[in-house]
C-alpha positions in Angstrom: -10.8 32.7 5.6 -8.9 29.9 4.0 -7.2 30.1 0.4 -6.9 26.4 -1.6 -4.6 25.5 -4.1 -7.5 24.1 -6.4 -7.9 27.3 -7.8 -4.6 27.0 -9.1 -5.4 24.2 -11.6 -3.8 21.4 -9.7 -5.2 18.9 -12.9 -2.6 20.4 -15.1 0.3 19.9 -12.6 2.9 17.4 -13.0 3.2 14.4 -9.9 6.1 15.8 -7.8 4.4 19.3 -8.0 1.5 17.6 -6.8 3.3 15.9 -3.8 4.4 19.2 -3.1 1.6 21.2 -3.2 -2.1 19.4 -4.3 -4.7 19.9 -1.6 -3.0 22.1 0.6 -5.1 24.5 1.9 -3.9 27.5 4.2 -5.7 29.6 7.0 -5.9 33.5 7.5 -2.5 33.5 8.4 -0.8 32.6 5.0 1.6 29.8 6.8 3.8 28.0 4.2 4.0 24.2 5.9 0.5 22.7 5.7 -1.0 23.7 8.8 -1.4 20.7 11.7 -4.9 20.9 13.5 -4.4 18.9 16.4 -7.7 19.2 17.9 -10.8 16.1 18.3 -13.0 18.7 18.0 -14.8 22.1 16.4 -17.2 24.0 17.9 -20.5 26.0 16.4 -21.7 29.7 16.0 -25.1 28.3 17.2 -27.2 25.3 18.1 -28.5 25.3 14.7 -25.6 25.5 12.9 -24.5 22.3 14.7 -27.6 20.7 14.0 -27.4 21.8 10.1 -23.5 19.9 10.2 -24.4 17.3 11.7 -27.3 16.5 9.8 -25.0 17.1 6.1 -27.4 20.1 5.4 -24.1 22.4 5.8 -20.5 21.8 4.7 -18.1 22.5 7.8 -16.0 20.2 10.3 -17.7 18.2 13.2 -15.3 15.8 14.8 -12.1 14.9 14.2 -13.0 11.0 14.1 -15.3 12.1 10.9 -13.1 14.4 9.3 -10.4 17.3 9.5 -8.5 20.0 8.4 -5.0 18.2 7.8 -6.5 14.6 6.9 -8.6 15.9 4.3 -5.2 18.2 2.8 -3.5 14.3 2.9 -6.7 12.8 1.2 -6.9 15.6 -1.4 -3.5 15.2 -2.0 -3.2 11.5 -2.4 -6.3 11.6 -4.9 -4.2 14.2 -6.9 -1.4 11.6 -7.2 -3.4 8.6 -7.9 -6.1 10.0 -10.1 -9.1 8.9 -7.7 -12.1 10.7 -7.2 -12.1 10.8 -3.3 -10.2 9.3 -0.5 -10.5 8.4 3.1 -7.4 7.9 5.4 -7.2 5.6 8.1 -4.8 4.3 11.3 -2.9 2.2 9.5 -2.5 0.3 6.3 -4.8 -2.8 7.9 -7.0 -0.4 9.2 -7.8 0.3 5.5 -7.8 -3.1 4.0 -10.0 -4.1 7.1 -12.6 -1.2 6.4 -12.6 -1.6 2.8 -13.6 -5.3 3.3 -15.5 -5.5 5.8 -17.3 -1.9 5.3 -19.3 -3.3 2.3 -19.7 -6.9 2.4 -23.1 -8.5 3.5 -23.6 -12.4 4.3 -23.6 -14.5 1.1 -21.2 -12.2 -1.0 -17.5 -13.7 -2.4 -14.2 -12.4 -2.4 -11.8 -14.1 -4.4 -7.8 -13.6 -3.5 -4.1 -14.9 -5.0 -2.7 -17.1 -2.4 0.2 -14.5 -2.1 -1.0 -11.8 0.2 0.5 -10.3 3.3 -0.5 -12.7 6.2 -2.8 -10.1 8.3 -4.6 -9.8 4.8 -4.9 -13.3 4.7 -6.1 -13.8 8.3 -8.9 -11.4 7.9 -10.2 -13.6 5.2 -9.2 -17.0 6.5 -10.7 -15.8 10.0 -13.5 -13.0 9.4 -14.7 -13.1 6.3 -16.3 -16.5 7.4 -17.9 -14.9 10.3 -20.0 -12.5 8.2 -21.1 -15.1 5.9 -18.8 -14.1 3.4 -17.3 -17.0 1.2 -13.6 -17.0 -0.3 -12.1 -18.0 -3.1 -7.8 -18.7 -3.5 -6.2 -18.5 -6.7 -2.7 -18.8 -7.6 -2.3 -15.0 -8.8 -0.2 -15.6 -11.9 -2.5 -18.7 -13.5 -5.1 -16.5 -15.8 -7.1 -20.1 -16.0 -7.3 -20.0 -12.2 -8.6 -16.4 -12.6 -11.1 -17.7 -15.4 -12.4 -20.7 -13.2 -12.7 -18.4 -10.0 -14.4 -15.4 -11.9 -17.0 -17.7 -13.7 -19.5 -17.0 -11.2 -20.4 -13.9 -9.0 -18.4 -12.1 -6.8 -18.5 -9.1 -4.5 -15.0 -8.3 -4.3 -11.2 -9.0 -5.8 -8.1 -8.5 -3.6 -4.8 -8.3 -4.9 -1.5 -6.8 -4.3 1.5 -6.7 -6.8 4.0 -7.2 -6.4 3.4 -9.2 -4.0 4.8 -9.9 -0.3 7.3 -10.9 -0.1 7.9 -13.0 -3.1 7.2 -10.0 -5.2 5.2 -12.0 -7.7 3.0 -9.9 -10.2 -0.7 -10.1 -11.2 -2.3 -8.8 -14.6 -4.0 -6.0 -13.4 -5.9 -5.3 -16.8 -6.7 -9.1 -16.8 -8.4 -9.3 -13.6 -10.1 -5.9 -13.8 -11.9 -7.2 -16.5 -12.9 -10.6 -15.3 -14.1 -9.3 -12.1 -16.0 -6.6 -13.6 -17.6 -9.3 -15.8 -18.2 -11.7 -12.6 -19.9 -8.5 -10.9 -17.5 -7.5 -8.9 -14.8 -4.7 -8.0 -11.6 -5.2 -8.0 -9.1 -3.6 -5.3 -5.7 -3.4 -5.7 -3.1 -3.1 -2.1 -0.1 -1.2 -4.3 2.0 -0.4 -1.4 5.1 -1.9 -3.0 4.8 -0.4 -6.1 3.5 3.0 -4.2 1.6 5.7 -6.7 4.9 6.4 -8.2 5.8 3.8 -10.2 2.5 2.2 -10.8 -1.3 3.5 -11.0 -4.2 0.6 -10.6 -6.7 2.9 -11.8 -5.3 3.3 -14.9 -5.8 -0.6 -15.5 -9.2 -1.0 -14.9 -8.8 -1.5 -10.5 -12.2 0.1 -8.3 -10.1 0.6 -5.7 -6.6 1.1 -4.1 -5.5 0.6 -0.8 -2.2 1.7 0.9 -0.2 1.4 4.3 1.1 5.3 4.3 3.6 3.9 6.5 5.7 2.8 3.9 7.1 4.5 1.1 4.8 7.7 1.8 6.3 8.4 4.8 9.1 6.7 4.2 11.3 7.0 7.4 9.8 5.2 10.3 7.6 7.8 12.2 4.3 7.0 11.5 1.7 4.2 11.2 -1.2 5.3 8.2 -3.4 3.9 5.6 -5.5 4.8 3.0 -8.3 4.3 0.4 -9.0 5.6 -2.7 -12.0 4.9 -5.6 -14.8 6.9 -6.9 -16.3 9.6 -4.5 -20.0 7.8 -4.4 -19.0 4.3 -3.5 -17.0 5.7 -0.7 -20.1 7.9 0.5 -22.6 4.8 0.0 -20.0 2.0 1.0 -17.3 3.4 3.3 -18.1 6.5 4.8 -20.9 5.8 7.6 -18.3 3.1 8.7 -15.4 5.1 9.0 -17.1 7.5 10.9 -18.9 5.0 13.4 -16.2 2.8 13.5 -13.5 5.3 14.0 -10.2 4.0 11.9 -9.6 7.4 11.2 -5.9 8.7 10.8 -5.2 11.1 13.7 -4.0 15.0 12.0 -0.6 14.5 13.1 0.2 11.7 11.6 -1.3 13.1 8.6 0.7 16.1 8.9 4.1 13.8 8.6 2.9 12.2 5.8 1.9 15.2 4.2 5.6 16.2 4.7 7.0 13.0 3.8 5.0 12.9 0.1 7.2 16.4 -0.9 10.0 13.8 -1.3 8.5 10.9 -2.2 8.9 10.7 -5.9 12.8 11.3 -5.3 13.0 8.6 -2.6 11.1 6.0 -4.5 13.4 6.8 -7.4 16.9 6.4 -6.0 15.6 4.0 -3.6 14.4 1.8 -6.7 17.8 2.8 -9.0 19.8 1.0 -5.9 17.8 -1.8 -5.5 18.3 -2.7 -9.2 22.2 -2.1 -8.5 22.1 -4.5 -5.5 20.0 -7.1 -7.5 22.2 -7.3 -10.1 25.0 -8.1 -7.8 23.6 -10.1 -5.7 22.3 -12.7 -8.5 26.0 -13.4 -9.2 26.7 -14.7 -5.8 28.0 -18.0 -5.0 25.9 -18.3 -1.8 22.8 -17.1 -3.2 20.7 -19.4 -5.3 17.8 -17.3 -6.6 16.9 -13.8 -6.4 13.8 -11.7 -7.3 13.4 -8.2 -8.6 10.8 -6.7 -10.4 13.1 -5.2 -12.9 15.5 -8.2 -13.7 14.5 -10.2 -17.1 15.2 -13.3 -14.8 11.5 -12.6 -12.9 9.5 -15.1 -13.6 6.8 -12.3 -14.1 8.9 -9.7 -15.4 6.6 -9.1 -18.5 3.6 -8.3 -16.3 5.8 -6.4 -14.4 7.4 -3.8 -17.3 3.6 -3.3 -18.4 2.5 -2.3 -15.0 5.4 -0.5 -13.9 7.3 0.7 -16.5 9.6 3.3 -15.0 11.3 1.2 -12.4 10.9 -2.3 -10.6 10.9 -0.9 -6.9 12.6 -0.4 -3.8 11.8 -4.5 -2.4 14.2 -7.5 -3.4 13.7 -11.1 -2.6 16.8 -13.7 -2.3 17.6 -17.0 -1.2 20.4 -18.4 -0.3 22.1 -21.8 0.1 21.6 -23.7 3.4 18.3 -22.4 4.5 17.3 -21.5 7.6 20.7 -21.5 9.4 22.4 -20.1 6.7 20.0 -17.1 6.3 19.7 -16.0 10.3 23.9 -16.3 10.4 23.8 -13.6 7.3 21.3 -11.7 8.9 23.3 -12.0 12.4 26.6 -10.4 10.6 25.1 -7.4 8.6 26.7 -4.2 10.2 24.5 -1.8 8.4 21.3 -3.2 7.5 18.8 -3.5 9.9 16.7 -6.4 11.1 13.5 -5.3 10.4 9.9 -6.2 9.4 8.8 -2.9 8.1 9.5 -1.8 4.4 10.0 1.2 2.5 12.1 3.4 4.4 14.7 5.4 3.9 17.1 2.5 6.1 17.6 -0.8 4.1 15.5 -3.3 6.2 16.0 -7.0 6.2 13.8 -9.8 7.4 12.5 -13.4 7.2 9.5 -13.4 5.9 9.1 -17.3 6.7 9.4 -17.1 10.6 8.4 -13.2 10.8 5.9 -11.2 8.1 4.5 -14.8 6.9 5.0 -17.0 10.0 1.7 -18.0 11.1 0.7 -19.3 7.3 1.0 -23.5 7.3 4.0 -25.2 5.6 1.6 -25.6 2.6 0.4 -22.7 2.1 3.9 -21.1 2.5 4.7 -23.5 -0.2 1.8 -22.4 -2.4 3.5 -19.2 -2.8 7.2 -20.3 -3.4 8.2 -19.0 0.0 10.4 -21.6 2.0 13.3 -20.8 5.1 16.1 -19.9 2.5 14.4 -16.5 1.2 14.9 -12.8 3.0 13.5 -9.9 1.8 14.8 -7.0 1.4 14.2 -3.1 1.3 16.3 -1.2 -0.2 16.9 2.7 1.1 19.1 5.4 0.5 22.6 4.7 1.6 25.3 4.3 -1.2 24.4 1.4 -3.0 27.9 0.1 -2.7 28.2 0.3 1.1 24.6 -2.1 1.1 25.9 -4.6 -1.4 29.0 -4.5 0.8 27.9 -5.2 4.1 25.3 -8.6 2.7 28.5 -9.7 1.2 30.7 -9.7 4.1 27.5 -11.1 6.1 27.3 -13.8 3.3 
């Protein structure tokens, strides 16, 4: 016999009491840590029991590649936080942008995309969206003509992510929800930068919303995880006979850390995003550096857009560029102490990298230009050492 937390009126709970407890749902032995059911598995009182499962005609746990225990606590949870009607959780973040793509489409439809995406995103379209017969569209994300000219005619889907990676660049969210909806079309919204703390697609008109659970969810470099959210019927009539023939599924112990990780979420995100301001604002008044980019800063070139959609905070990711390019950014990168060289984001380490020859390195010279991005920028993600010891170590690199 299992006891949920539903019946505890999880609607009425603030977010970090729904990190903490939304969804969680406990056997007959009254454990207090969600419980982890590492099994592929589930067996049946009878043959026609398993037949009734299998068939949907009775509610109950088949295979571990469809469903289970500890995924579906992470799923519950996650559509607590976001205010989605259902959600399916997959290997990794691709695995979720790949599904939600490729689930639905059918030869003939059109997706239409900014320019500034994260590259795999951009090589599924570039590479297999055209296979299916599916047609796309590029738009430079912060032109609302663009949007107008690209939405003036039918379309199955809308992909964007803001900020974006790594030039953190923002996209209306309201703006395109409603051109899209007008061109026929849903609109999905990759807002693993942001993450569900500091901004909610949902809440400005998005379908969908797509995350890599790696990131900011769990938040310290153990586990690879994705997920989708939207309303409960288009994922039973759009995603779910994929997911469970397909088999992206997130395996239960990976679920299990992120379930763990999401109890500290809203405080990570938080002081992760108050130090990233800090460093920001110290780095722009560098000799060496020539631009940077943070959400927060009045200087973005999209900070309105920005302070609408996420109000609270500007994030845990900043964007710089220094003087003398290429060779000057790998020497900074060679010299920092602390900070680690890494292509991964949203941890509780700061994590540095060059998006140019790493993240972004097999888009063309053009379209790398398309976006702003060019051999003097690194991005950065901020964590949760002292502030002070961060800004300290990229200035004795500098």
């Amino acid at each position: 016999m299992t006891k949920d937390t539903k019946d505890r009126k999880p609607g009425n709970w603030r977010p970090q009491t729904m990190m903490v407890r939304g969804g969680t749902t406990r056997s007959e032995h009254g454990e207090t840590s969600e419980a982890l059911f590492l099994n592929s598995g589930f067996v049946y009182d009878s043959p026609e029991e398993q037949s009734a499962r299998m068939a949907g005609e009775k509610a109950g746990y088949i295979y571990s590649r469809y469903a289970n225990p500890t995924v579906r606590m992470l799923e519950e949870r996650l559509c607590l936080l976001e205010g989605a009607e259902d959600c399916r959780a997959t290997a990794s973040g691709m695995a979720a942008i790949h599904t939600m793509l490729v689930a639905p489409v059918k030869p003939g439809d059109r997706i239409v995309a900014p320019r500034a995406l994260f590259s795999s995103c951009i090589w599924i379209l570039k590479n297999v969206m055209p296979k299916m017969g599916v047609e796309v569209t590029w738009v430079d994300g912060s032109d609302p003509k663009e949007w107008e000219r690209a939405l003036s005619k039918p379309c199955r889907f809308v992909l964007i992510e803001t900020p974006s990676n790594p030039m953190l660049d923002a996209v209306d969210i309201r703006m395109v929800a409603d051109l899209t909806h007008a061109a026929g079309g849903e609109l999905i919204v990759d807002n693993v930068f942001a993450s569900p703390i500091l901004q909610k697609p949902l809440e400005f008109g998005a379908d969908w919303v797509v995350y890599s659970t790696t990131k900011h969810m769990d938040g310290q470099g153990r586990t690879l995880g994705g997920a989708i959210l939207g309303k409960a019927k288009a994922i039973e009539d759009n995603i779910q006979q994929y997911y469970r023939h397909t088999g992206p599924s997130m395996s239960p112990f990976n679920a299990w850390i992120v379930l763990k990780g999401l109890e500290t979420m809203d405080l990570r995100v938080r002081a992760m995003s108050a130090n990233a301001r800090k460093i920001a604002d110290r780095l722009a008044g560098h000799p060496k550096i020539t631009a940077v980019r943070y959400p927060g800063r009045s200087d973005h070139p999209h900070h309105n857009i920005h302070a609408a959609q996420m109000p609270e905070a500007g994030g845990s990711m900043v964007a710089f560029s220094l003087k003398g390019g290429r060779e000057a950014a790998f020497g900074m990168l060679n010299k920092l102490g602390l900070v680690d060289i890494s292509n991964n984001l949203g941890d509780a380490k700061s994590l540095i990298t060059h998006p140019a020859t790493t993240t972004h390195r097999t888009l063309t010279d053009e379209e790398r230009a398309a976006i702003g991005l060019d051999d003097t920028w690194v991005r950065l993600s901020v964590g949760l050492e002292d502030p002070e010891d961060i800004v300290e170590d990229i200035e004795q690199a500098l």
